[in-house]
Residue, then its C-alpha position, 0 to 999 in steps of 0.5 A: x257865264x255867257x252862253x257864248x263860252x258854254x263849254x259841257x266838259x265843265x259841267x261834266x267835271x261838275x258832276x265828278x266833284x258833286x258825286x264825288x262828295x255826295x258819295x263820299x258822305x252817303x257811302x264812305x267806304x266806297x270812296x274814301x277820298x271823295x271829299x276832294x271834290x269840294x277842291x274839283x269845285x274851287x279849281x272850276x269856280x276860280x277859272x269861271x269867275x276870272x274869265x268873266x271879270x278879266x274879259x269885262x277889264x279888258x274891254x274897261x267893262x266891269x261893273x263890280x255892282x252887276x258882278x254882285x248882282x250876278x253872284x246874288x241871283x246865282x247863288x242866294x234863292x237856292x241857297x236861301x231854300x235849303x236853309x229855311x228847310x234845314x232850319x224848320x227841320x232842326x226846330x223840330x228834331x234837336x235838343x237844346x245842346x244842338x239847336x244852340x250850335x246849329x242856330x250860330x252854324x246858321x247866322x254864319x252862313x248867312x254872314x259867310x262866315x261859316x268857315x270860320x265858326x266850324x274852324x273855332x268849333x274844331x276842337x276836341x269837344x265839338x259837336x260830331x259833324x253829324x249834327x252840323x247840317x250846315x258844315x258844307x257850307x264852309x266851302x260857299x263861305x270861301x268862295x265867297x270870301x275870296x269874291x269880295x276880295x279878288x275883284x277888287x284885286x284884278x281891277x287894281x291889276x288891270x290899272x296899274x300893272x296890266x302887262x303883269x295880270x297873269x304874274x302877280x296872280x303866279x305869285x299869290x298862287x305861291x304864295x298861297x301854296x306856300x302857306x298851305x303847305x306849311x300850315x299843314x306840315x309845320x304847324x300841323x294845323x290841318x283844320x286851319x289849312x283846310x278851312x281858311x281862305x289863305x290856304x284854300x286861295x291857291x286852288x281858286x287862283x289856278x282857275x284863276x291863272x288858267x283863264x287869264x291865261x286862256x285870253x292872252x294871245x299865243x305864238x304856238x299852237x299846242x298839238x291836238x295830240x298833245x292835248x289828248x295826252x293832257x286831258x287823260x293825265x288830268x282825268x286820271x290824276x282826279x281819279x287816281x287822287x279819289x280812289x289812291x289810298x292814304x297809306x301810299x300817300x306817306x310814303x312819296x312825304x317819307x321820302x322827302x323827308x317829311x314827317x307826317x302826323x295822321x291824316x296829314x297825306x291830304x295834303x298830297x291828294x288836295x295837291x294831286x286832284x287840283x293839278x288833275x281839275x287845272x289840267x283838263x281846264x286847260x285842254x279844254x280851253x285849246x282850239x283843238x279838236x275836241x278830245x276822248x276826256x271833253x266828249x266823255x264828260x260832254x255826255x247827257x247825264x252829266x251834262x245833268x248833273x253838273x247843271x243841277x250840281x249847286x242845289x245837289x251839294x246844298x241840299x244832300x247833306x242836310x238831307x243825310x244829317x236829318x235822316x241819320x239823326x232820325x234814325x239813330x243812325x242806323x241806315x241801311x243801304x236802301x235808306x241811303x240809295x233813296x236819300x241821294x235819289x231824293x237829293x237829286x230830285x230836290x235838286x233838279x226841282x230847286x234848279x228848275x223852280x227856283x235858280x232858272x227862273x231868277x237867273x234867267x229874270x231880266x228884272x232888277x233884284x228889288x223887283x223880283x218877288x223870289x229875291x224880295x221872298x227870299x230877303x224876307x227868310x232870311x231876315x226870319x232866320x236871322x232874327x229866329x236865330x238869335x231868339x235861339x242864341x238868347x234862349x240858350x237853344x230853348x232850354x225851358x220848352x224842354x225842361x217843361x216837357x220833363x226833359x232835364x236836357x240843358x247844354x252840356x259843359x265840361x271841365x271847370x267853367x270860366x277856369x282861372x289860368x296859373x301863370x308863371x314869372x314870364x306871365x306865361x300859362x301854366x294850366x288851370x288853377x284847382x283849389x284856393x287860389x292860383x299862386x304857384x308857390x303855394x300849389x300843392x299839386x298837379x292834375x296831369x293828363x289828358x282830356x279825361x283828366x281835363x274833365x275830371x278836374x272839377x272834382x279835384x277843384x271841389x275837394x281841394x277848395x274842401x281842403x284848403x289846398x291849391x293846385x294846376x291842371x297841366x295838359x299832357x296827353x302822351x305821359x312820357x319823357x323825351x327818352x321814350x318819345x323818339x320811339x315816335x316818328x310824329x312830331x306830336x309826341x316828340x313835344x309831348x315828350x319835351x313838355x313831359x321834361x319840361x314838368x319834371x324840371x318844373x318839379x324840381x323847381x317847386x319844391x312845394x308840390x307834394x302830389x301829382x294826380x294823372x288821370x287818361x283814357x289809358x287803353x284807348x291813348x296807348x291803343x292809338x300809338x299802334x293804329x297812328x303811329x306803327x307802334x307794334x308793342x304799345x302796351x309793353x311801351x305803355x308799361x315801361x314810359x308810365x313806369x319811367x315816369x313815376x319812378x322820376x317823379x317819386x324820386x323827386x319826394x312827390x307822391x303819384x296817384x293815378x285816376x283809373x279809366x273812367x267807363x266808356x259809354x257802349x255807343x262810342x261817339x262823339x254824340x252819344x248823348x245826343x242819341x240817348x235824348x232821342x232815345x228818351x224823347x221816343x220813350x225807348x230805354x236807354x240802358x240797353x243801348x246806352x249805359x256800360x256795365x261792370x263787365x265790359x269795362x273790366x273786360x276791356x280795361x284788363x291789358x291796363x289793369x296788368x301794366x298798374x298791377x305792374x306800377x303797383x308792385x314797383x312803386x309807391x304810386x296809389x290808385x284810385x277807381x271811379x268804377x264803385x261810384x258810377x258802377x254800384x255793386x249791386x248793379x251790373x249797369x252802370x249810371x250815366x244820370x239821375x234826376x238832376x242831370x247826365x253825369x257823361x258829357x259824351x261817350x267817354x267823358x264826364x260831364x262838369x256835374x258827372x265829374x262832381x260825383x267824383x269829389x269824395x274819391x278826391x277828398x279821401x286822397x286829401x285826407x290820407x295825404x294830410x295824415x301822412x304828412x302831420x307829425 
């Protein structure tokens, strides 16, 4: 940006969208909604760049070459430090199972394409974001994906339809909106709507809008009153969207008639903080006197922070993620004080050192030896990366070490799909052989019964019997399901119905096998769904539904919880290598016992008390196979592997312990049904 334009209130809302994220992810409770600082971001990016490329259009002296060079020399030294440092950093603390993921995070954020692989990673075994010191990246590749697009874009515009810039950039700003929106509250894909540039477009594009419009000559001049009033509208819509809780969110989309699953309402803060940061751009860019908002944002301090702002949002996070992961996530409140001082210092030592010197070099790139330095890294961590990749993270080095750590997997591997007439997937094929008309039986559930399914796999190929994991997460029928305002389990409801009609159609099938995480499913109705009595719905739709389906001549039997790790997330395992790497026991911090998970699953023992006593339905427990009687701890390994894929799922070799549980089933059902 030219010297010429400089304008400080700019940095000063640099400096709200940076803390705003550094405080959201060091302290979360004291600023739930900081993560809107990343849309603070796009909004000033989108209006910076396009006044650049609009200005050179209008005087035919744009040069998408130097636009480039210009891209390179303010964004790649610092980014390229920070990435050799997370890079060297991750080598020495990860495990197989991370190093793997993060090397790919890596080569992706060099391709900027990071969005994209954390989009694909956003499933419901992926890695907890602690152990992604690259996601922030996903925003840089955005931005950069739409700056290898919209320049080409605007020059387009500015030869064939230059009277109309500022229209078509209106349009595809709607058009953007549109798609957000629908993404979001259609197809309730959040992740999509978050991550991918189509959907992230509009917030770029009304920067965009703004500067275009900032060059157009105007026939009114708005009041300096006016202007004031609009610039603490749009300060205070940014505060408000950082600070408004999400429960409030709800209701202005309740009333509008929009049903929304959780988590959903960031949409209405995305839209809220975007219109803020566009607000005060605009009053920003009037000839009026300079306003209350524009000096307060013009201050030294931020004035600091938003010139340092690029290297402190690439270097905090890493930062954070390394120590927690050090420190088995136990920071106190002075760790985290000092991590953001330290952020801050490398940051300002990345912007002194490092993003001056080459942008304010007037040699060309291949001259500059930071930029022939920074050429020479990369190529270093692209081909280390993919040494990782082909190395499977390097799981030898560890397993010389002692350390039985390879990658994790779950579920059955490389599964073979059922399908039906239409040619359409069914589930996963368990057994013999995949032919619907020879299935003997179904595996119902949801992730839990997911991961279980190797081991009904084993035992039924033992067997000679064949059947189909069919994906089900809510277990009840339609009739039970309009208790829930989400669309979610309305379809889970229908698809419930749709299994039962299935049952009717495939007479073949004599035993349907549920398996869930049954507390933790019916105690998410009430925190997610207002739900006040879930246990008691629990009981009475689970009731309801074996009672269908043994009604159909097919007999249930019901897999009970499976024990939950006493650390309860997604990297538990992670934090057991670590453990074990620092030759601290893991039993104490780690493994369940007996007593807590019989404690905790008593509401659930009560309600299969209750199905037991009113149907024929037969359970079976894991707790004698992973809990022996003879020890209150619970195992979660032995010498040849972990048996927990992560704090409440088996892994596909912990699951295998299982198969004999599965076998005997098979062996009953087989001696009721020969003559």
């Amino acid at each position: 940006m030219d010297k010429t334009t400089y304008r400080a209130d700019i940095d000063g809302l640099r400096a709200i969208a940076v803390l705003s994220v550094i405080i959201f992810h060091f302290i979360g409770s004291a600023l739930p909604n900081g993560y809107l600082g990343v849309d603070i971001f796009f909004v000033i990016s989108g209006f910076l760049i396009t006044g650049i490329i609009h200005k050179s259009c209008l005087t035919n002296s744009f040069s998408l070459k130097e636009f480039y060079i210009r891209r390179v020399r303010r964004l790649f030294p610092a980014f390229i430090s920070v990435l050799f440092v997370s890079c060297a950093v991750a080598y020495l603390l990860f495990i197989p199972s991370e190093l793997l993921p993060f090397a790919k995070s890596a080569l992706a954020s060099l391709g900027f394409s990071s969005n994209i692989l954390f989009y694909n990673e956003t499933g419901y075994f992926d890695a907890h974001s602690q152990l992604k010191p690259l996601l922030h990246t996903w925003s840089l590749a955005v931005e950069e994906q739409f700056y290898i697009i919209f320049p080409l874009l605007l020059i387009a515009l500015h030869k064939w339809l230059k009277k109309y810039v500022a229209c078509a950039i209106a349009l595809l700003l709607v058009a953007s909106l549109t798609a957000y929106l629908v993404t979001a509250f259609q197809a309730h894909d959040l992740d999509l709507a978050f991550y991918m540039l189509p959907m992230r477009a509009w917030e770029l594009l009304i920067g965009a809008y703004l500067a275009i419009k900032a060059k157009q000559p105007s026939t009114t001049t708005p009041s300096a009153n006016k202007i004031q009033a609009t610039s603490i509208l749009g300060l205070s819509l940014i505060l408000m969207s950082l600070i408004l809780p999400e429960e409030i969110t709800k209701q202005p989309l309740n009333i509008m008639g929009i049903q929304t699953n959780p988590n959903e309402p960031k949409v209405l803060l995305n839209t809220i903080v975007t219109i803020g940061t566009a607000l005060l751009l605009y009053a920003g860019s009037s000839p009026c006197p300079k306003t209350l908002v524009y000096r307060t944002l013009s201050l030294p301090p931020s004035i600091f922070i938003g010139k340092i702002s690029y290297s402190l949002y690439l270097w905090h996070w890493p930062l954070y993620v390394f120590a927690s992961y050090y420190f088995l996530d136990d920071l106190p409140k002075i760790a985290k004080a000092l991590l953001i001082l330290l952020s801050i210092l490398f940051a300002y030592l990345s912007w002194r050192f490092i993003e001056q010197p080459v942008r304010q070099s007037h040699k060309k790139l291949r001259d500059m030896p930071a930029i022939k330095l920074g050429v020479i890294t990369a190529t270093i961590i692209t081909l280390g990366s993919i040494v990782v990749i082909k190395n499977e993270g390097f799981t030898r080095y560890h397993q010389a070490m002692g350390l039985n750590n390879k990658p994790l997997t779950i579920g059955i591997q490389s599964p073979q799909k059922a399908l039906n007439q239409g040619g359409h997937s069914l589930g996963t094929v368990l057994g013999t052989n995949g032919d619907i008309h020879n299935t003997s039986f179904i595996l119902l559930g949801d992730s839990h019964a997911d991961a279980i399914s190797p081991a009904l796999d084993a035992a039924a190929k033992d067997a000679d019997k064949s059947g189909i994991f069919m994906l089900n997460t809510c277990l009840m029928t339609s009739e039970s399901a309009q208790q829930f305002a989400a669309p979610k389990v309305k379809n889970c409801g229908e698809s419930t119905d749709n299994f039962l009609r299935f049952l009717d159609d495939h007479k073949n099938i004599k035993t349907v096998f549920i398996a869930q995480r049954w507390r933790e499913r019916t105690i998410e109705w009430q925190e997610a769904y207002s739900i006040q009595n879930p246990f008691a719905l629990r009981q009475t739709s689970l009731l309801q539904l074996i009672q269908e389906i043994e009604d159909k001549a097919v007999k249930v039997i019901i897999l009970e919880q499976i024990p939950a790790l006493k650390i309860e997330r997604n990297d538990a395992i992670s934090i057991y290598w670590r453990l074990k790497l620092r030759n601290r026991n893991t039993e104490q911090a780690i493994n369940p016992t007996r007593d807590i998970y019989t404690t905790k699953l008593e509401p659930i023992k009560t309600i299969f008390r209750e199905i037991q006593h009113n149907t024929n339905a037969e359970f079976i427990s894991a707790l004698g196979t992973l809990c022996p009687e003879d020890k209150n701890t619970c195992k979660i390994s032995d010498k040849n592997g972990l048996w927990y894929y992560d704090d409440d799922h088996l892994s596909t070799y912990g699951a295998l312990k299982l198969a004999p549980l599965f076998s005997q089933a098979f062996s009953i059902e087989q001696r009721a049904s020969s003559p």
